[in-house]
C-alpha positions in Angstrom: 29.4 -46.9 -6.6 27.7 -49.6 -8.9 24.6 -47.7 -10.1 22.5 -51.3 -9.5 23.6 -51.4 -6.1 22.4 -47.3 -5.3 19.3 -46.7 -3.0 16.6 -44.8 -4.5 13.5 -43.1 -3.2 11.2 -45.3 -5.0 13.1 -48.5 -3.1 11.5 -47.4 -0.1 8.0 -48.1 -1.1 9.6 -51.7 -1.1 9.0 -51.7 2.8 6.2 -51.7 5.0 7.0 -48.5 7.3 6.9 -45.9 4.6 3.8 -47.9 2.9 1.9 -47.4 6.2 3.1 -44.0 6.7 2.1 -42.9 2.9 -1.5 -44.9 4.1 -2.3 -43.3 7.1 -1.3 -39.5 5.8 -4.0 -40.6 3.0 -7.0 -41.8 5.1 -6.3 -38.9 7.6 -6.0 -36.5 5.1 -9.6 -37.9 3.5 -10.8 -37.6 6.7 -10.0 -34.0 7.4 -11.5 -33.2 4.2 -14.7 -35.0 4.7 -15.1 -33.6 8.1 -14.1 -29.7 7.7 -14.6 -29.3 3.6 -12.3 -27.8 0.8 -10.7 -25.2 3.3 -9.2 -28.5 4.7 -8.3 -29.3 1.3 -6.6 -26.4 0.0 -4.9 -26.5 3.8 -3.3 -29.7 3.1 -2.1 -29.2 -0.5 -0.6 -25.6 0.5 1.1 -26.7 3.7 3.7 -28.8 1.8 4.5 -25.7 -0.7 4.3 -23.5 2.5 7.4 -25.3 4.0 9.4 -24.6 1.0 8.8 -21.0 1.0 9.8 -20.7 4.2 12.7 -22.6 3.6 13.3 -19.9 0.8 12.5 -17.2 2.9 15.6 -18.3 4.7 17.5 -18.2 2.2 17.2 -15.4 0.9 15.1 -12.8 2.6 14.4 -10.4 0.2 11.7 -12.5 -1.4 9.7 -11.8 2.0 9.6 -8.2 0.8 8.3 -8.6 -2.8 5.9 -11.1 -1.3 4.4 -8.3 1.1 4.0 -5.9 -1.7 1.9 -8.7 -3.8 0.2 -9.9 -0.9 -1.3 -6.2 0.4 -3.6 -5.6 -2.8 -5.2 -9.1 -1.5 -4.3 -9.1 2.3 -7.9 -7.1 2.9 -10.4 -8.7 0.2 -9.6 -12.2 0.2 -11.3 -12.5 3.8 -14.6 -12.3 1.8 -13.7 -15.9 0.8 -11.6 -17.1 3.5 -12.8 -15.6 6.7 -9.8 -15.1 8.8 -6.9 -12.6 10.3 -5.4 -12.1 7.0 -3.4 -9.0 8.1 -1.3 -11.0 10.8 0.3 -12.8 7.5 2.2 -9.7 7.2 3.5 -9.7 10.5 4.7 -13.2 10.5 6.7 -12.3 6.9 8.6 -9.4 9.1 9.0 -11.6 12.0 10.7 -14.5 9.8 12.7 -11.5 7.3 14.5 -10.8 10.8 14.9 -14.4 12.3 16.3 -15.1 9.0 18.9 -12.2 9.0 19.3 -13.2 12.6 20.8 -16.4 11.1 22.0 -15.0 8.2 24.4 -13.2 10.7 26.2 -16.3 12.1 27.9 -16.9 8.5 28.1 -13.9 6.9 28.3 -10.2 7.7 25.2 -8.4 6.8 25.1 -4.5 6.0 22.9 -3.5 8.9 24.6 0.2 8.5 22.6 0.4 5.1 19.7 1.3 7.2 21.0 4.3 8.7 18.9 6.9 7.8 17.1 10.1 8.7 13.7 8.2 7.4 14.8 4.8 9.7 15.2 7.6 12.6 11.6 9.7 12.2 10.1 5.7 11.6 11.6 5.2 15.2 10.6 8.5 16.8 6.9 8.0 15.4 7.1 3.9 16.4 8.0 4.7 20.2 5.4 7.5 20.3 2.9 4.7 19.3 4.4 2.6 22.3 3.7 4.9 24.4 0.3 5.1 23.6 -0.1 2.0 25.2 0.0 3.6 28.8 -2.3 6.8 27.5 -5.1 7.2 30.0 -7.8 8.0 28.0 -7.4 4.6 26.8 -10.0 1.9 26.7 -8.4 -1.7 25.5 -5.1 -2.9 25.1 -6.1 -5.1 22.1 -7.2 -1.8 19.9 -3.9 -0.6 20.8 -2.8 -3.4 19.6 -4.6 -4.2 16.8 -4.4 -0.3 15.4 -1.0 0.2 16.3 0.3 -2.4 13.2 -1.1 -0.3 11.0 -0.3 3.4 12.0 3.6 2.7 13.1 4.8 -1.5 13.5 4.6 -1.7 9.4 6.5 1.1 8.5 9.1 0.5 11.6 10.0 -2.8 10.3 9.8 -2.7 6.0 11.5 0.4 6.1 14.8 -0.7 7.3 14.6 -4.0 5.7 13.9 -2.4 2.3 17.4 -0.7 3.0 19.0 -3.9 3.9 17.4 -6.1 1.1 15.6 -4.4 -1.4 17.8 -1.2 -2.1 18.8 -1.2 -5.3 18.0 0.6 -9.1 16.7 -2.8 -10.5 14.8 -3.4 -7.0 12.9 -0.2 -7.9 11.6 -1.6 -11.2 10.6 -4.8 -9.8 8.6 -2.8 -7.5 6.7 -0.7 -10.1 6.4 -3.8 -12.3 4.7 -5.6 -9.1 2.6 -2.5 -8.6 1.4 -2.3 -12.2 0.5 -5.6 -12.8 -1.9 -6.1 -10.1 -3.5 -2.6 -10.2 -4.2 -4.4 -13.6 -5.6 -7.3 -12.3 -7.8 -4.7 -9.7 -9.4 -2.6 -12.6 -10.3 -5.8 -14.7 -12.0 -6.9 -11.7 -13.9 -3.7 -11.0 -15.0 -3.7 -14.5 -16.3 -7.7 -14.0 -18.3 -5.8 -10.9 -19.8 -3.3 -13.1 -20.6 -5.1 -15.8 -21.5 -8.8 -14.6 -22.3 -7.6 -10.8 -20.9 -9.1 -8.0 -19.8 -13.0 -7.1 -21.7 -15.1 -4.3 -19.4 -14.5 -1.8 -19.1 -10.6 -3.0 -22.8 -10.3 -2.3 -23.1 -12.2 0.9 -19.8 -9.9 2.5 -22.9 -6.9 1.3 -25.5 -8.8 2.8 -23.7 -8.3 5.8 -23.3 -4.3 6.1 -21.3 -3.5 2.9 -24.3 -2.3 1.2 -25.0 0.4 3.2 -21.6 2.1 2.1 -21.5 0.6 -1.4 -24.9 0.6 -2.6 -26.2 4.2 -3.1 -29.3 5.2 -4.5 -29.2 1.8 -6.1 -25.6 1.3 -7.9 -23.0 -0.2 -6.7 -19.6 1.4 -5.5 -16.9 -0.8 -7.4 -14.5 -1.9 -4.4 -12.6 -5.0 -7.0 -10.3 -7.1 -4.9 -9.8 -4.1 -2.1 -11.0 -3.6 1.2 -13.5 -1.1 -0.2 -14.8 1.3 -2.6 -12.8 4.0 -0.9 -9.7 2.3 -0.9 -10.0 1.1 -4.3 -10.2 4.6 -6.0 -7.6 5.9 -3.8 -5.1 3.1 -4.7 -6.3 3.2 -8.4 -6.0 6.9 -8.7 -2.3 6.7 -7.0 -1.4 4.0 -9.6 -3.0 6.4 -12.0 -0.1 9.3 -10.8 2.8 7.1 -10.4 2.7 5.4 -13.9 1.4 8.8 -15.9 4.7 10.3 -14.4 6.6 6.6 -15.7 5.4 7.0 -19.0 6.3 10.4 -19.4 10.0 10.0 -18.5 10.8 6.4 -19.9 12.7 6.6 -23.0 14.2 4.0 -25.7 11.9 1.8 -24.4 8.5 1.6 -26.3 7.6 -1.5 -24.9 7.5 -0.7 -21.3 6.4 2.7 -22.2 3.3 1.3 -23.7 2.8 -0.4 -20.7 3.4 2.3 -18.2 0.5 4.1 -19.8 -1.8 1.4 -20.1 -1.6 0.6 -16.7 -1.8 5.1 -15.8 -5.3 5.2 -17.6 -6.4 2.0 -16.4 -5.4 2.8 -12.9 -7.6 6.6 -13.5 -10.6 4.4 -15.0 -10.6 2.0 -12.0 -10.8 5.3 -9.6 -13.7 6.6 -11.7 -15.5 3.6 -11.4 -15.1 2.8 -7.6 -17.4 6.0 -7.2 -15.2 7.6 -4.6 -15.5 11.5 -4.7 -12.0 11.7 -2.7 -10.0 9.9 -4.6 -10.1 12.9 -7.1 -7.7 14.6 -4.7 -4.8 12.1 -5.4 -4.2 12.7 -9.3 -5.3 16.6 -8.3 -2.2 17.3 -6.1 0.0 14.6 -7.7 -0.6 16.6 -10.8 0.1 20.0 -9.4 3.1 18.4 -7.3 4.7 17.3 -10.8 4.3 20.7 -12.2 6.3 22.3 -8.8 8.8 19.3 -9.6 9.6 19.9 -12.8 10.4 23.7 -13.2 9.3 23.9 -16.3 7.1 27.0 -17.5 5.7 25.2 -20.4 4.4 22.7 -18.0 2.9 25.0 -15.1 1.4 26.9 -17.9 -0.4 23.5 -19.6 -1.2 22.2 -15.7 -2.4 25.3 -14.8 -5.3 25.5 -17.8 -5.6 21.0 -17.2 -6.5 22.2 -13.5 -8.6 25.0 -14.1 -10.6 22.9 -17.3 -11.6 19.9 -15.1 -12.1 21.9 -12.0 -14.7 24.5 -14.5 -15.9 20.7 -15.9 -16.7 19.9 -12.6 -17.9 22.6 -10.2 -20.2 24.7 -13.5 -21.5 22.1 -15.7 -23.8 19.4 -15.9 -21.7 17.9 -19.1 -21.9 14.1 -18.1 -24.6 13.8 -15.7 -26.0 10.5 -17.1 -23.0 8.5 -15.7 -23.3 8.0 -12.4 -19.7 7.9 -11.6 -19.1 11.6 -13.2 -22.2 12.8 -11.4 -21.2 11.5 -8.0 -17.6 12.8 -8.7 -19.0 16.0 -8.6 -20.3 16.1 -5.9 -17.0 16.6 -4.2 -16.7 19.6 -5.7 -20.4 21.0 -3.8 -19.4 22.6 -0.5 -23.1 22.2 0.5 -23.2 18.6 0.1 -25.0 16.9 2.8 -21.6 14.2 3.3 -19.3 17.1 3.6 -21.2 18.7 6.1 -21.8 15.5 8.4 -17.9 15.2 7.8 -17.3 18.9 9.4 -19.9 18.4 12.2 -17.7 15.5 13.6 -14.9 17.3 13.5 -16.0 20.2 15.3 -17.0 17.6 18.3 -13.9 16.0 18.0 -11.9 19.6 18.5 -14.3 20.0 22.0 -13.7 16.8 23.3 -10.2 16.6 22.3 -9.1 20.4 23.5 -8.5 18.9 27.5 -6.8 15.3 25.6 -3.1 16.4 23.9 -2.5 12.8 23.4 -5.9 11.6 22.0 -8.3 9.2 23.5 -5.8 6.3 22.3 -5.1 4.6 19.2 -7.9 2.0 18.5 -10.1 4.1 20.1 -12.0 4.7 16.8 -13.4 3.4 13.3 -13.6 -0.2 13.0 -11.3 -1.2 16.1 -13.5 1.3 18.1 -16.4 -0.4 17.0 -15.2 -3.7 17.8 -13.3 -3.5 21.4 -15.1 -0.4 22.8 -18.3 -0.2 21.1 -19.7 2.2 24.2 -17.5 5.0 23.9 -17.8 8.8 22.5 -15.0 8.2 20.1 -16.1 4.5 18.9 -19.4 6.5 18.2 -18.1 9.5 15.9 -16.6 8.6 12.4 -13.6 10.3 11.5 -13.4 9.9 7.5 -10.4 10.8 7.0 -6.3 9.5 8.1 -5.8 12.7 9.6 -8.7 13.1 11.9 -8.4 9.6 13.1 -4.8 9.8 14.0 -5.9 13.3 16.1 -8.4 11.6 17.6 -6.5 8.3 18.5 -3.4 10.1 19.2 -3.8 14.3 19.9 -2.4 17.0 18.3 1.2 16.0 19.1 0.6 12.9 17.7 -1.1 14.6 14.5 1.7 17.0 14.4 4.5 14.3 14.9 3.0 12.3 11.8 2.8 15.4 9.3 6.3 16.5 10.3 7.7 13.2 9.4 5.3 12.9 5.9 6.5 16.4 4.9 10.0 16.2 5.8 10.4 12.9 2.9 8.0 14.7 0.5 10.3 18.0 0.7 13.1 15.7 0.8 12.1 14.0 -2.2 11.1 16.9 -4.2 14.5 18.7 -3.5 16.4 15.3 -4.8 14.3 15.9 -8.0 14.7 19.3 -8.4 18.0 19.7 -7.5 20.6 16.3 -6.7 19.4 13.9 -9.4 21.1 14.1 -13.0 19.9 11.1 -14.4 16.8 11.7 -16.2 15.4 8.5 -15.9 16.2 8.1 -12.1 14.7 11.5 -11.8 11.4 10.3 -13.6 10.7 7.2 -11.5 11.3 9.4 -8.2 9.7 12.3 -9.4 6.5 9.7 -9.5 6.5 8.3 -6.2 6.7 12.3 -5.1 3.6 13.2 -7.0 2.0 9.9 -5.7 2.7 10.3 -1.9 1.4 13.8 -2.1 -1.9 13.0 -3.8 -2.6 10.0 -1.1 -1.6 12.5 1.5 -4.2 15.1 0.4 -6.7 12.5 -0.4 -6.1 11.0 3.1 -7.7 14.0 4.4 -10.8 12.9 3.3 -10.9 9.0 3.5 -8.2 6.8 5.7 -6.3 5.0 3.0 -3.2 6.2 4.0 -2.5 3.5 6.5 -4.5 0.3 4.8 -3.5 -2.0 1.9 -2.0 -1.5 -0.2 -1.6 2.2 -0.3 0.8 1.9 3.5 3.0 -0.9 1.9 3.5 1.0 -1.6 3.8 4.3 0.6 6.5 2.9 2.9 8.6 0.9 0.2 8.7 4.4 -1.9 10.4 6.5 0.8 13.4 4.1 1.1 13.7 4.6 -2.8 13.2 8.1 -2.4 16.0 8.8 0.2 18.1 5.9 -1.7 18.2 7.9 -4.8 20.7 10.2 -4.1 23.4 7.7 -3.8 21.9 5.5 -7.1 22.7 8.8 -8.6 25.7 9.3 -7.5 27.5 5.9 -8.8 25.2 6.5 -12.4 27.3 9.4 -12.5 30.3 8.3 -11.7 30.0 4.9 -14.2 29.3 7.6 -16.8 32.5 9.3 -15.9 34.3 6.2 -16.1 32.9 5.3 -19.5 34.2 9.0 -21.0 37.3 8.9 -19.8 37.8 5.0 -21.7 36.1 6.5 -24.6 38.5 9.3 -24.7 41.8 7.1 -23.9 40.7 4.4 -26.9 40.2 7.7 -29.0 43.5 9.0 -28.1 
């Protein structure tokens, strides 16, 4: 075709229709702004950019996945500055990750088998127990259920067999931790901006409005950065702190990223010093005495051993760092007569009366923040739990509390023995061995505050068991590559 006789998209502001169509879209657009403000704004300019994510979401799914793992650090803070159900994001990126496989299916066969796995089974088994809680009869509302339920079994029951679909390989892994460290970054940085410059406006107003009376003790602020809270801040930072400690100690060849690794480990420990929360000592505790069980190595038991008995005699018998306010409230988690800890073991013996005639719990929602909200009136809404564990016994009974730590300790023993015993390759070993020590500090540390099932800390959680229960097979075909490569190294020697 004659290039001077081609159509072009700039010919069409030669006619009326697309000049009046380009008009209107302006003046309405002003309009919406002038009427509702920047919110309308930033609406407008993102709805266009919106469209062609989802159109990439489509195409590929996978991107869905690394966007949920950015998009938990923030899912919870940025409603400080944009009011809203920020949460339900996350369940509109699984519900288009599936009607996008759904469609994926017509033209190509997709490996559904991938996620066939003991882990995709427990998911299931702990997802319809949930379900069922719907019916419980010591429940209240339908929307906590509802609400609650995301959290404690819909996330996990959907990311998990995606992530063996679409995110299941070595250099998926990587991109994960690379995810992971960068943002804890970004968290700590913040944190320190807190400490050192105090909050922003819109900080201040969301502790105006009842944050203060959790993050402002005795006059100094609890550090909560970009998270939900204090609480979940240190937790998160302290499991970052674990996971790349463990990185940087296995990476090899590699200064670069090693260097990295352990700037984002003590950066990640700093941030949980500064957020002020006492139980967040737990996770780098038991993530550092689960590395030493890991490895098998006397050398190590012997140096963790005297790490663990110096900070827990730096601790509980002197007064060496009482002028800094985070040290000195530190240590109070290490007081058995501390006025917190015995409020904490108060509730609990209520909660073991009330809940001795209720197997099943008094249903999920039925405490914390969702208590508060939906049934404000009730015994359970009224008694704070403090801790994962507790609340899932009180929302769901023993069963339901037995259920869940069945599941979490059959893929920590199951990780632990593909450490110690399956995987060859050192550095596959290392990066597993990590998110092993990691889960099993959160999971001691959720006895003491709920982060276990809020952002981040679920997402990371939930991502790292696929990996876990993947690595055996990575293994396997590292092995068998190796192989290969002898046997060609020994035929061009021959």
């Amino acid at each position: 075709m004659n290039p001077f006789e081609r159509t072009y998209g700039q010919d069409l502001l030669k006619k009326p229709l697309p000049i009046l169509t380009l008009f209107s879209l302006a003046i309405a657009s002003a309009l919406l702004i002038a009427s509702k403000g920047i919110i309308a704004g930033i609406g407008i300019i993102a709805f266009p950019l919106g469209m062609l994510y989802v159109i990439n979401l489509f195409l590929s799914p996978r991107i869905g996945i690394i966007t949920i793992i950015a998009f938990s650090f923030f899912v919870t803070g940025i409603s400080r500055y944009l009011p809203g159900t920020w949460g339900l994001m996350i369940d509109g990126l699984l519900f288009m990750m599936y009607m996008a496989l759904f469609f994926k299916e017509f033209r190509i066969r997709l490996p559904w088998n991938n996620a066939r796995s003991q882990l995709t089974v427990l998911v299931s088994i702990w997802f319809g127990y949930a379900m069922m809680q719907a019916v419980n009869p010591e429940a209240v509302s339908i929307e906590a259920w509802f609400y609650a339920m995301r959290g404690i079994a819909l996330y996990q029951w959907l990311i998990i067999p995606l992530c063996f679909i679409l995110f299941n390989r070595p250099k998926d892994m990587m991109i994960f931790f690379m995810i992971w460290g960068v943002i804890s970054l970004l968290g700590t940085f913040k944190g320190i901006l807190q400490m050192t410059l105090g909050v922003d406006s819109f900080e201040q107003a969301w502790l105006d409005g009842g944050g203060a009376v959790t993050h402002i003790l005795f006059g100094k602020l609890r550090i909560f950065s970009f998270y939900s809270d204090a609480g979940q801040f240190g937790a998160s930072q302290g499991h970052t702190g674990v996971v790349f400690g463990v990185l940087t100690l296995f990476i090899k060849n590699n200064f670069k990223l090693r260097a990295f690794f352990g700037f984002v480990a003590i950066m990640g420990l700093y941030g949980m010093l500064i957020s002020g929360t006492r139980g967040a000592i737990a996770v780098p505790a038991m993530g550092g005495v689960m590395f030493i069980i890991v490895r098998k190595h006397i050398p190590s038991i012997v140096l963790g051993a005297m790490a663990g008995v110096a900070i827990f005699v730096f601790f509980k018998y002197t007064t060496i760092g009482n002028n800094n306010d985070q040290i000195r409230r530190m240590r109070t988690a290490f007081d058995p007569n501390d006025a917190s800890l015995q409020v904490r073991l108060e509730n609990q013996r209520k909660l073991s009366g009330y809940l001795a005639s209720r197997p099943f719990g008094g249903g999920i929602g039925s405490t914390g923040n969702w208590g508060q909200r939906f049934t404000p009136h009730t015994f359970l809404a009224n008694t704070a739990t403090d801790s994962w564990f507790v609340a899932i016994w009180a929302d769901m009974g023993i069963i339901g509390l037995w259920l869940h730590l069945f599941i979490l300790f059959f893929v920590l023993i199951t990780g632990a023995y593909n450490c110690m015993f399956k995987i060859r390759d050192d550095w596959l070993k290392g990066q597993i061995t990590a998110l092993v020590c990691g889960m099993a500090g959160i999971m001691l540390a959720s006895y003491g505050n709920g982060v276990f099932g809020q952002f981040p800390t679920g997402i990371l959680m939930y991502v790292g068991m696929v990996f876990i229960f993947l690595s055996p097979k990575w293994d396997k075909k590292i092995q068998q590559e190796k192989e290969e490569l002898e046997q060609e190294e020994l035929a061009l020697a021959a």
